[in-house]
Structure formats: C-alpha cells, structure tokens
Biopython code that builds the backbone (N, CA, C, O; Angstrom):
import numpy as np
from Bio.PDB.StructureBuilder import StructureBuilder

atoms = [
    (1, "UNK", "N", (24.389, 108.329, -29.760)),
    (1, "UNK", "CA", (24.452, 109.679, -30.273)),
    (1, "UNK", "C", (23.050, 110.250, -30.467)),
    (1, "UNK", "O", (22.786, 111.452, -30.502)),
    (2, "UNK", "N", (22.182, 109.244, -30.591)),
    (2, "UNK", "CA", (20.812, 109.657, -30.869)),
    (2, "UNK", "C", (20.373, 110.666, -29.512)),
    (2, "UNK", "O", (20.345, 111.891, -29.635)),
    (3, "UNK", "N", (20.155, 110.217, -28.668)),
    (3, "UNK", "CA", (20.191, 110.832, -27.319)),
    (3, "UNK", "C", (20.730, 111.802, -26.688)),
    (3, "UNK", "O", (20.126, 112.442, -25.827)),
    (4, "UNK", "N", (22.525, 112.139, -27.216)),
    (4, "UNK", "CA", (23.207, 112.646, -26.384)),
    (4, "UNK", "C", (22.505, 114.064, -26.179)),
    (4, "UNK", "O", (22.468, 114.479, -25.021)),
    (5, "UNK", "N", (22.141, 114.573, -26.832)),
    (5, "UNK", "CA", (21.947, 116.320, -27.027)),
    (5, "UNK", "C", (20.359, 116.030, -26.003)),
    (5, "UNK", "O", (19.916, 116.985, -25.365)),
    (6, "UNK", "N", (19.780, 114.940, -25.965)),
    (6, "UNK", "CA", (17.987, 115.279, -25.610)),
    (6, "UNK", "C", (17.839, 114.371, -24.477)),
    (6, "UNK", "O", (16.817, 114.423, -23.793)),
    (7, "UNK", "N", (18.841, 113.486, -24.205)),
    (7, "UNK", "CA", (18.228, 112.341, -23.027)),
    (7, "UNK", "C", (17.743, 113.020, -22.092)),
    (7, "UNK", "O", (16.586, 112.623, -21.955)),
    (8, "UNK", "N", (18.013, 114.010, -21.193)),
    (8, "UNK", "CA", (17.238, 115.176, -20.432)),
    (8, "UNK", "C", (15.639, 115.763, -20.384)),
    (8, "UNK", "O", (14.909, 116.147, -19.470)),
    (9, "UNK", "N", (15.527, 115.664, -21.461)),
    (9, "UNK", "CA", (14.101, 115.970, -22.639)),
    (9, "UNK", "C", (13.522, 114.812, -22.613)),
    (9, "UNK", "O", (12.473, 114.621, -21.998)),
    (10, "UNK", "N", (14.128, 113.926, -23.267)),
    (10, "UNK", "CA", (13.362, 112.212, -22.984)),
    (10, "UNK", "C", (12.562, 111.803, -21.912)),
    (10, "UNK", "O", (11.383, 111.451, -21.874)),
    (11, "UNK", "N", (13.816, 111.965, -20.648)),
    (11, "UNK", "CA", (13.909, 111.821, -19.652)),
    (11, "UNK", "C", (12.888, 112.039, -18.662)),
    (11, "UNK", "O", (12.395, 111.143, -17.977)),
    (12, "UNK", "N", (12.457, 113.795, -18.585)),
    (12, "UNK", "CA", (11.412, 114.067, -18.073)),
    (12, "UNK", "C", (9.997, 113.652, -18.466)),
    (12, "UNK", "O", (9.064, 113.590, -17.665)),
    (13, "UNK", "N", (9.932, 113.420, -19.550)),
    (13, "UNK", "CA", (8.573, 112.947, -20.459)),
    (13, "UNK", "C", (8.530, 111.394, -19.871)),
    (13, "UNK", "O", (7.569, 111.153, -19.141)),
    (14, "UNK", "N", (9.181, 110.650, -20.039)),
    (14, "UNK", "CA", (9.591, 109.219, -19.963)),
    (14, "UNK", "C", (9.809, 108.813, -18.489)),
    (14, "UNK", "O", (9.129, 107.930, -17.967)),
    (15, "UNK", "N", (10.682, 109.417, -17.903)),
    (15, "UNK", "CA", (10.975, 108.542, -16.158)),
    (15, "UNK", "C", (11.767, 110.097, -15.492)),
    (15, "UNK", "O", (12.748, 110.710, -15.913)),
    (16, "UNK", "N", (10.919, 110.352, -14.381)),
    (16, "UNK", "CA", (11.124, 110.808, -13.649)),
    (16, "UNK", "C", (12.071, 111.554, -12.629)),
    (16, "UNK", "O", (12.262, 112.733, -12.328)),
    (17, "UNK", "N", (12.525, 110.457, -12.274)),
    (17, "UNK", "CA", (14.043, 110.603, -11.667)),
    (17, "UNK", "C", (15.157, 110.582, -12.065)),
    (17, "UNK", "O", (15.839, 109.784, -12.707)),
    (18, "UNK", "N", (15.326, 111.737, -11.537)),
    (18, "UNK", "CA", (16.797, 112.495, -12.280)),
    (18, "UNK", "C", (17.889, 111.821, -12.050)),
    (18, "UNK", "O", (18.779, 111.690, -12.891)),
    (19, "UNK", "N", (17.919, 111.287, -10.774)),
    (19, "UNK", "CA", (19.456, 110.322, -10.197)),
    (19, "UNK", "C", (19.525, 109.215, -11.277)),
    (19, "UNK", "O", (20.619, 108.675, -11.442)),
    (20, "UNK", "N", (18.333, 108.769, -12.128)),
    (20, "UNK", "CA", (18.701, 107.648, -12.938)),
    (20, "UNK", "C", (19.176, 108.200, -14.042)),
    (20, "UNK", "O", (20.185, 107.745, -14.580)),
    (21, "UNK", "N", (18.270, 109.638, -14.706)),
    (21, "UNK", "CA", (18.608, 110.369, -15.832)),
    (21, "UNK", "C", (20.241, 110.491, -16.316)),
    (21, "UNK", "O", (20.874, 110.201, -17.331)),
    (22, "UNK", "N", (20.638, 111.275, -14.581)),
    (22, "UNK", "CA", (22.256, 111.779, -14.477)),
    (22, "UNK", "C", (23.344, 110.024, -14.832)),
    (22, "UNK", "O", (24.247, 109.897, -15.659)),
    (23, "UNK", "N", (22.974, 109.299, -14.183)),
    (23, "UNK", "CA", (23.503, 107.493, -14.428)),
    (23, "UNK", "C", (23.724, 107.516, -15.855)),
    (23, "UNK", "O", (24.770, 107.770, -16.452)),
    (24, "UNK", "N", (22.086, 107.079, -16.520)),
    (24, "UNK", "CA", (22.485, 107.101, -17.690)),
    (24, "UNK", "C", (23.028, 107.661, -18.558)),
    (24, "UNK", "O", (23.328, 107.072, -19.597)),
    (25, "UNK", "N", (23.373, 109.339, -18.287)),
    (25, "UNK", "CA", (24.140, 110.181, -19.117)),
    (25, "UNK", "C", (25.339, 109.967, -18.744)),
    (25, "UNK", "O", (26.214, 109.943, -19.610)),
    (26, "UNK", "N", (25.633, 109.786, -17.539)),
    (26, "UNK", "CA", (27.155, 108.755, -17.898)),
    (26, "UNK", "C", (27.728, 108.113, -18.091)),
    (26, "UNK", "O", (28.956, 108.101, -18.168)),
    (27, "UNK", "N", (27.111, 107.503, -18.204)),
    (27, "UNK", "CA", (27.105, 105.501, -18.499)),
    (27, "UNK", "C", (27.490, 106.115, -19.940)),
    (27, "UNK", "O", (28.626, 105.882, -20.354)),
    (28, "UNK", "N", (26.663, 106.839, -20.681)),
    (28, "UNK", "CA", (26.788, 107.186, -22.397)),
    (28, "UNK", "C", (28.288, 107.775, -22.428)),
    (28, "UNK", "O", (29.277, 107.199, -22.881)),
    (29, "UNK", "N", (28.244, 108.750, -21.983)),
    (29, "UNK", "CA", (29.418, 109.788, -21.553)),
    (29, "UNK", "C", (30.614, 108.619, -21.894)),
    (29, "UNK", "O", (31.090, 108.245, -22.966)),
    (30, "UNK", "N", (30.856, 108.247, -20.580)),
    (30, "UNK", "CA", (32.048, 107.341, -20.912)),
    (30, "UNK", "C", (32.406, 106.240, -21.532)),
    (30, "UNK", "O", (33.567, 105.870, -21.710)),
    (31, "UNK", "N", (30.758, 105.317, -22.106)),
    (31, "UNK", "CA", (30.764, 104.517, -23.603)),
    (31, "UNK", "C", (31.484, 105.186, -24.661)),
    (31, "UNK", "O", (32.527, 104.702, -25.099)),
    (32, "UNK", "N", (31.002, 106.257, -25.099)),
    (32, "UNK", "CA", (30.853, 106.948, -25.647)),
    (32, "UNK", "C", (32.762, 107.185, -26.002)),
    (32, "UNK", "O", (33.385, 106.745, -26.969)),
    (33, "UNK", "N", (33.241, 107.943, -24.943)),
    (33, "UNK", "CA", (34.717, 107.958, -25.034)),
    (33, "UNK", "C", (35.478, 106.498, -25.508)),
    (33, "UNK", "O", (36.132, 106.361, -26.542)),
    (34, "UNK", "N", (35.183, 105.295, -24.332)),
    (34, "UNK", "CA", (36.059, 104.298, -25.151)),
    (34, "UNK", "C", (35.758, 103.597, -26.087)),
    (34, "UNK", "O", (36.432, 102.584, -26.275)),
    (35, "UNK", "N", (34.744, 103.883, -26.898)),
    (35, "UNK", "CA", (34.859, 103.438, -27.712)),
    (35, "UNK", "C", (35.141, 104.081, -29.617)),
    (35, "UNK", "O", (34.843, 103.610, -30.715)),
    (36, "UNK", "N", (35.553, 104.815, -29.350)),
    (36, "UNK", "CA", (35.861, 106.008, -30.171)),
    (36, "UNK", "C", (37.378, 105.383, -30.954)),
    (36, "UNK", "O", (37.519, 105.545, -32.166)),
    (37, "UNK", "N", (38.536, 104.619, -30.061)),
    (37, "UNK", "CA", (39.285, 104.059, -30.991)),
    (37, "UNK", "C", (38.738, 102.270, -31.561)),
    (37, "UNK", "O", (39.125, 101.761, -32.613)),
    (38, "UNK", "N", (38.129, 101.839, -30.918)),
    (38, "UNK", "CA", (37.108, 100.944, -31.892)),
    (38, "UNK", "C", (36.776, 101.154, -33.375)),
    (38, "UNK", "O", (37.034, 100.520, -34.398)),
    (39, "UNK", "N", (35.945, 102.557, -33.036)),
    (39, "UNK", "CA", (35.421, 102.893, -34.235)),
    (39, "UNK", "C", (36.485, 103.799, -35.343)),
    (39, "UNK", "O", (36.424, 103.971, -36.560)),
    (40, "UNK", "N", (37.309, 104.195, -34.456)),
    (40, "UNK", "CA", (38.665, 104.442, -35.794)),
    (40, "UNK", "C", (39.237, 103.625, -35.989)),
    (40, "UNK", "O", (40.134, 103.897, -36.788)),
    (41, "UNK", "N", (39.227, 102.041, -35.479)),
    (41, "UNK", "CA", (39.762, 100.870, -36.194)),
    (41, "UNK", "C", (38.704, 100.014, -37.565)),
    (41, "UNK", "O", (38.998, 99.276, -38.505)),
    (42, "UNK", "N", (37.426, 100.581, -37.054)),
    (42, "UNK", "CA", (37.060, 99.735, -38.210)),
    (42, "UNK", "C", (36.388, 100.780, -39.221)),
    (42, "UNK", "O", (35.398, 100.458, -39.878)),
    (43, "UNK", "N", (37.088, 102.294, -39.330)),
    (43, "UNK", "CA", (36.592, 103.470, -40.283)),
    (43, "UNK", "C", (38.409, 102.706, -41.079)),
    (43, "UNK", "O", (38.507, 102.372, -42.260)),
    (44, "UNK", "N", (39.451, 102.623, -40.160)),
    (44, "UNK", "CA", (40.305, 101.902, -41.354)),
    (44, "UNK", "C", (40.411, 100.690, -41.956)),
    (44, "UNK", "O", (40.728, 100.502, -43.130)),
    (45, "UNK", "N", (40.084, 99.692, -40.965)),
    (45, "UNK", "CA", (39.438, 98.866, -41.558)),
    (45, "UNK", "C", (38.626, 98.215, -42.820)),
    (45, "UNK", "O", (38.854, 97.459, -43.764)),
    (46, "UNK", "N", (37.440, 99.036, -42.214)),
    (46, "UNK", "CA", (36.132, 99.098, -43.810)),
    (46, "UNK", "C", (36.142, 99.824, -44.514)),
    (46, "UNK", "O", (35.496, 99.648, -45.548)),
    (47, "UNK", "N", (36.812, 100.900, -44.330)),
    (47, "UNK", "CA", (36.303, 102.265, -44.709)),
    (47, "UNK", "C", (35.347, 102.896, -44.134)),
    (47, "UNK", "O", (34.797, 102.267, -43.229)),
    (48, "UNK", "N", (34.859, 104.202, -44.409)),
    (48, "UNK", "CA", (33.922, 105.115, -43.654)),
    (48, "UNK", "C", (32.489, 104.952, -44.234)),
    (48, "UNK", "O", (31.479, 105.178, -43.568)),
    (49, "UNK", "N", (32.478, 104.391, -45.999)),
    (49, "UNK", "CA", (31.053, 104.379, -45.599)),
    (49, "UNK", "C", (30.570, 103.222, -45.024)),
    (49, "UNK", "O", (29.677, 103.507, -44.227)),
    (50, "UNK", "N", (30.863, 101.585, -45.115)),
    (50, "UNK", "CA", (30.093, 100.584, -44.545)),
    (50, "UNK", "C", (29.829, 100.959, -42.956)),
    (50, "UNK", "O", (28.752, 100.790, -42.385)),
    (51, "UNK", "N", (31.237, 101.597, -42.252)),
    (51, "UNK", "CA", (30.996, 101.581, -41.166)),
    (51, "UNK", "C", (29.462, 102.455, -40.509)),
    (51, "UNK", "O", (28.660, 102.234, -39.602)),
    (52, "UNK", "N", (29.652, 103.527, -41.570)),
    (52, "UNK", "CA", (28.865, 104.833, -41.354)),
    (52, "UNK", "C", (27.723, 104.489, -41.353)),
    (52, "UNK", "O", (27.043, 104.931, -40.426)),
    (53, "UNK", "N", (27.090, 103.636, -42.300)),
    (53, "UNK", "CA", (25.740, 102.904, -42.859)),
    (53, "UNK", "C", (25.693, 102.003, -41.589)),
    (53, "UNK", "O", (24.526, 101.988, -41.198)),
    (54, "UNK", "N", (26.667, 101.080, -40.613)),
    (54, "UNK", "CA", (26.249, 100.205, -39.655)),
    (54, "UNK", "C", (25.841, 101.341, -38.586)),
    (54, "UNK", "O", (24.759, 101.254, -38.005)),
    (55, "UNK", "N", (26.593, 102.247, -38.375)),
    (55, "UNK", "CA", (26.095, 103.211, -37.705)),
    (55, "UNK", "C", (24.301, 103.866, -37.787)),
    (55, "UNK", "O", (23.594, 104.099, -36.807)),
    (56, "UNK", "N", (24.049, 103.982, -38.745)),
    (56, "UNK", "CA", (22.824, 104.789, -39.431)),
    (56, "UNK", "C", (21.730, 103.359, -38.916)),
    (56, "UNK", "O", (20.596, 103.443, -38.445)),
    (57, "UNK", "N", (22.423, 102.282, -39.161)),
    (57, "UNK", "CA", (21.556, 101.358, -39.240)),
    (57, "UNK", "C", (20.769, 101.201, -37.338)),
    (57, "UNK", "O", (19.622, 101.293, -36.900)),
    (58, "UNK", "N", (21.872, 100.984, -36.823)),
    (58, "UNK", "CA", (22.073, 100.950, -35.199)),
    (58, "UNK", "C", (20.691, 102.360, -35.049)),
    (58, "UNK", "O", (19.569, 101.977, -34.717)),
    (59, "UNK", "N", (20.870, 103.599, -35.265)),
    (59, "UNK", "CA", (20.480, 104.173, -34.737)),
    (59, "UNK", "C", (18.622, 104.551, -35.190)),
    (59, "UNK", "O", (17.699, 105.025, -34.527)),
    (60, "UNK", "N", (18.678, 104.294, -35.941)),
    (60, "UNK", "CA", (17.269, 103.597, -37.107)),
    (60, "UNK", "C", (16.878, 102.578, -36.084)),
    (60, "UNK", "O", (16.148, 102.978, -35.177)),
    (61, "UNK", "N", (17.203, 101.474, -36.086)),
    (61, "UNK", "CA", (16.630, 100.453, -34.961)),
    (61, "UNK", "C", (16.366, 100.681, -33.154)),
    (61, "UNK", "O", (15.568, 100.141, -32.388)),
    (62, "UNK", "N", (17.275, 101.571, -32.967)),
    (62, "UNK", "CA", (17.001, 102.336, -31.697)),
    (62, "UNK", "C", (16.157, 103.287, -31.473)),
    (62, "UNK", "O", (15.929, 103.342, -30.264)),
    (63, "UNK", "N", (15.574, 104.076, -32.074)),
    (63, "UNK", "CA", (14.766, 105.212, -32.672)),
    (63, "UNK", "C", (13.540, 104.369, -32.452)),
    (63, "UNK", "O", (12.845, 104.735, -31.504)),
    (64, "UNK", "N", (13.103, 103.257, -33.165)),
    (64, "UNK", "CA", (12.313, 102.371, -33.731)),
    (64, "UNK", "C", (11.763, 101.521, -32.405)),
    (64, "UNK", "O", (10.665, 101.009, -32.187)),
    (65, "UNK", "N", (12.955, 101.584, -31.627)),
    (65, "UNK", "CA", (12.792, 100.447, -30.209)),
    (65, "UNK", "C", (12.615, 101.564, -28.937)),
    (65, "UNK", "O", (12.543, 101.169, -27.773)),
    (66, "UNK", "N", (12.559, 102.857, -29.260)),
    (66, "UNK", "CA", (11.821, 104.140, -28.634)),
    (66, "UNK", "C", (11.060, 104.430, -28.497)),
    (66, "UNK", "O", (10.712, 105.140, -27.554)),
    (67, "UNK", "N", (10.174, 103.885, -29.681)),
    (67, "UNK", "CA", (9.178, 104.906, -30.394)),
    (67, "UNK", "C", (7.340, 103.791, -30.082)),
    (67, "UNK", "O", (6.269, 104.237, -30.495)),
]
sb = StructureBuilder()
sb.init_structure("model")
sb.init_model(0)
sb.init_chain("A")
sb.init_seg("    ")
for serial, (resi, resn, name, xyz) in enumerate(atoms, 1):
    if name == "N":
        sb.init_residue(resn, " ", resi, " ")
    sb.init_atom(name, np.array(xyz, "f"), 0.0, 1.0, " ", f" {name:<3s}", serial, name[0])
structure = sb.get_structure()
C-alpha cells in the first residue's frame, strides 16, 4: 500500500524501464486483491487493532528497506 498511489514516481527516479515498472504494478494489483480475504480473516480473528499495528509495522520496515 505504501507504493500503490507513487510506484510510477519511484519508478522513474529509481529504474528506468517502464515494462518492469507496469510488471510490478501488477504483480501488486493482483497481491493486493487476493489477499484481502486473508486479511478479513485475521481483522476477525485478532481484531483490527493487532492486525492494524502488524500492518503499520510491515510498512515501517519497508519504507526503512527503501530508504
């Protein structure tokens, strides 16, 4: 999610070619979709905040492994 709105933006700054850019935005794209009832199994599961916080956490360490 960190990405979705800017990988484009990244992209050009970072690597060049667009044929890989367009890949990886779908590769996300359709991660992205299946795994959406995953994550409404373990928002009932845990509840919404632990899950929310593993979330926050994930994207904190990705940010971090960007940067």
């Amino acid at each position: 999610m960190l990405l979705a709105g800017n990988y484009k933006v990244y992209g050009l700054t970072r690597i060049p070619e667009d044929k890989f850019m367009t890949i990886v935005g779908s590769i996300g794209a359709i991660s992205n979709g299946c795994t959406r009832a995953f994550w409404a199994l373990l928002f009932d599961k845990f509840g919404f905040k632990r899950v929310y916080f593993a979330l926050i956490f994930v994207q904190v360490f990705s940010l971090l492994a960007l940067s």
